[in-house]
N, C-alpha and C positions, 0 to 999 in steps of 0.2 A: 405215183404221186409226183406231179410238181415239183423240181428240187429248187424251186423261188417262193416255195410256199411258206409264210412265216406263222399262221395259227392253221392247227387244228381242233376245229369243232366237233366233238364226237354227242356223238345222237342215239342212243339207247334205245328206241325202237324207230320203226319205218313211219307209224302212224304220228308219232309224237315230235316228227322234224318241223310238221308245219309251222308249229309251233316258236320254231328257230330263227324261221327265214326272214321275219322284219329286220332283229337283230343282225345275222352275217350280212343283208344285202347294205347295212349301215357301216359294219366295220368294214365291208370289204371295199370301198371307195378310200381306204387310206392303207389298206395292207393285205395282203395276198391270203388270202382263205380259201382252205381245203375243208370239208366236212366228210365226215365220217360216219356210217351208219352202222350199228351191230344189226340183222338179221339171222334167224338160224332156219332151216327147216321144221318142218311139222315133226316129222319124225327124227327130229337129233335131238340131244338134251341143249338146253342153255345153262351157261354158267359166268360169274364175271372172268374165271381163270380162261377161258374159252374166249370171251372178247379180247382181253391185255394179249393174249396170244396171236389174235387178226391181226389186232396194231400193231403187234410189233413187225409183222408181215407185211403190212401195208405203211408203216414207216421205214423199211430196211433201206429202199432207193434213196433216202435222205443223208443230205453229205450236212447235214449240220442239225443241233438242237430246233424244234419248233416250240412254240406255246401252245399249250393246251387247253381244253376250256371246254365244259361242259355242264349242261343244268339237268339236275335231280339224278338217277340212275344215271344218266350221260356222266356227270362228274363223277360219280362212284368208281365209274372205269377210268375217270383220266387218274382221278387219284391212286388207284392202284398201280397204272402203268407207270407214273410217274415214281412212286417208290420202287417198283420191281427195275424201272429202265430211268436212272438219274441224268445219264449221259446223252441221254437222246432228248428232254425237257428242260427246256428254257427258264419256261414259268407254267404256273399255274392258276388259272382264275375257274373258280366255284362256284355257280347259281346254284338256290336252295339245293344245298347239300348241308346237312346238317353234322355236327361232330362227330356223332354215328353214322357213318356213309349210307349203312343200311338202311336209316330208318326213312323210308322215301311213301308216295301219297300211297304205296301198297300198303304199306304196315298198317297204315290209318284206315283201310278198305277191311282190310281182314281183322282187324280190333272191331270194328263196328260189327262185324259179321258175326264174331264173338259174342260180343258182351249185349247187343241187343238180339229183339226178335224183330229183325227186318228181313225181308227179302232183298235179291241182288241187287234189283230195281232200284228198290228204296235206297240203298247205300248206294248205288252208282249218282242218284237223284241227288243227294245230300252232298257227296263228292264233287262232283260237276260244282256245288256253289262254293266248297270250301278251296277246289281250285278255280274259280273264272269267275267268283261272284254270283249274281243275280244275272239270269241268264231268258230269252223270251223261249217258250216250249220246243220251238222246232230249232232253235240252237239248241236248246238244253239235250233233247233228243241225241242230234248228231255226236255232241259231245260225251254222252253216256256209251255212244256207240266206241267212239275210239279210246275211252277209257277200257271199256271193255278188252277190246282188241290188244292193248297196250298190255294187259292184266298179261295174257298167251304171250307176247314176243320178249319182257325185260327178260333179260341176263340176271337178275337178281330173284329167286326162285322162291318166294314167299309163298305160304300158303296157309290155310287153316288150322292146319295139321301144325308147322313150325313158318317160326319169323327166323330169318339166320341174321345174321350181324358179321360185320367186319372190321378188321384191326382199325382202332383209336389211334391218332396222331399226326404229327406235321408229314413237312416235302422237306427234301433240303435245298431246294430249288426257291425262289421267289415263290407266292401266293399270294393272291387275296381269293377273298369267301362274301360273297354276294348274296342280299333277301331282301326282302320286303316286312313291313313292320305289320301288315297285314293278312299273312299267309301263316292260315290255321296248321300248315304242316310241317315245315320247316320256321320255327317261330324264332323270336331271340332270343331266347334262352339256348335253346338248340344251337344256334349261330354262333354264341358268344362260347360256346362250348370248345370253339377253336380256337379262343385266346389262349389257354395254358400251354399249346403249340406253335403260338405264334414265335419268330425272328425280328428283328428291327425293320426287314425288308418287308416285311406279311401285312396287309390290310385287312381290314372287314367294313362293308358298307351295308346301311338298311336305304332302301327305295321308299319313303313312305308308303308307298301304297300299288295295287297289281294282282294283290293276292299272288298263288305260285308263279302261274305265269310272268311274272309280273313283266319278265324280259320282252314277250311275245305285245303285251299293251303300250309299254316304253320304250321302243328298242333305241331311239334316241340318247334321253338318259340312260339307260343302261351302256351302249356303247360309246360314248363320252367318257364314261369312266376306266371302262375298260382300258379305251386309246388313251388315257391319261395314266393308267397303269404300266402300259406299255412302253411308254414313250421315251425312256432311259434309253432304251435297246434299238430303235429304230426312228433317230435321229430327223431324219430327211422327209418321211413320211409323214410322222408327226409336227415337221414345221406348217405343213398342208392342214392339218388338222388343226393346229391352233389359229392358222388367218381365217379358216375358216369359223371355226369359233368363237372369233372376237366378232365378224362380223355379223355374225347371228346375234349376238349380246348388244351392238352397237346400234 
C-alpha cells in the first residue's frame, strides 16, 4: 500500500466493487484512495475474522492512521478492523450498514427463502428491486447473476440453516453512518440504531433516495459528504473541494 494513502475503501466481494467505482473515482480527485478487496478461494473457508486479519497485512506498510470506509458487508469489516485495530483508524464512514453489522441484503435473501415458497430465482428477482429499484430484464438478469455470485464470496457466512450476528456498538475513532431513506434493507430504523452509540464527533446521514446502492446512483452526493466529513483532517485538500464546490452551486 501507498504510504500517501489517506482512505481505504474496503469491498466485500470481487463482484460487488463495481458497484463502488462512481463513488472512489469522485473522492479520489481530492484525496488519495486505496481500495481493498476481500477475496477467498473456492476451497478455503470465508470469515470476517479472516478478512480484519488481510487488512491488517495489507495495512502493516502504513506509517500513519488511514480512513476507512466501506458499504454493506464492506463496512462490516471496516468496523470490525477498526475496533480490533484503533491505532491504525482515523475515521470511519459506513454505507448501509445497519446497527447490526450483520444484518446485510443476505439476511433479507435467506428470510425470504424462509418464510416464503419461492424459488431462488424468485427471491434473487424480488432482491434485484429491493436493491437497484425497477430494473429493465436484461439488467435485471445480469444483476441477479452477481447477486448470485456475491451470495459465494462475502466473508459474512449466512445461510439457511443460521444468520450469525456481530457485536453491537460504537468506534472510538470518529464515524459517521450513511443510507438512504429508501432502501428496503438497511432502513432508518436500522440506521438510527446507531445513535445510542454515537460521540459528539459521530454523524448519521439519510440520501433521500438510491435504494442500497444508493452510493453507486449518487456518488457525487454521496462523496460531497463524505469530503465534508473529512475535511477537519485534511486541510489543503479540502480547500480544493470547497472552490470547487461553490463553483458548481454558483
Amino acid at each position: 500500500m501507498s504510504d500517501n494513502t489517506d482512505v481505504v475503501w474496503i469491498s466485500s466481494s470481487h463482484v460487488l466493487q463495481r458497484f463502488d467505482h462512481p463513488l472512489l473515482q469522485y473522492i479520489s480527485q481530492y484525496m488519495n484512495v486505496n481500495q481493498w478487496e476481500y477475496h477467498h478461494n473456492k476451497d478455503e473457508g470465508s470469515s470476517i475474522d479472516e478478512a480484519v486479519d488481510l487488512m491488517d497485512e495489507f495495512l502493516a506498510s502504513s506509517s500513519h492512521p488511514v480512513h476507512l470506509a466501506g458499504h454493506g458487508a464492506g463496512g462490516a469489516i471496516a468496523l470490525t478492523f477498526a475496533r480490533r485495530y484503533p491505532q491504525k483508524v482515523r475515521s470511519l464512514v459506513l454505507l448501509a450498514v445497519a446497527s447490526q453489522p450483520a444484518n446485510n441484503w443476505h439476511v433479507h435473501y435467506y428470510l425470504q427463502r424462509k418464510l416464503f415458497t419461492m424459488s431462488r430465482e424468485q427471491v434473487l428477482t424480488s432482491c434485484v428491486r429491493h436493491l437497484f429499484g425497477e430494473q429493465p430484464h436484461n439488467t435485471s438478469k445480469m444483476l441477479m447473476a452477481v447477486l448470485c455470485r456475491d451470495l459465494e464470496q462475502s466473508p459474512l457466512s449466512h445461510s439457511l440453516v443460521k444468520l450469525i450476528e456481530l457485536p453491537q456498538g460504537g468506534v472510538s475513532m470518529p464515524m459517521m453512518v450513511c443510507g438512504s431513506k429508501n432502501d428496503p434493507i438497511v432502513d432508518s430504523p436500522a440506521l438510527k440504531g446507531w445513535l445510542k452509540e454515537f460521540k459528539p464527533e459521530d454523524n448519521l446521514w439519510e440520501y433521500p433516495k438510491g435504494y442500497h446502492f444508493f452510493h453507486y446512483f449518487y456518488p457525487q452526493q454521496i462523496g460531497q459528504k463524505m469530503l465534508s466529513f473529512w475535511q477537519p483532517y485534511h486541510l489543503q485538500s479540502m480547500l480544493t473541494f470547497q472552490l470547487v464546490s461553490q463553483s458548481l452551486t454558483n
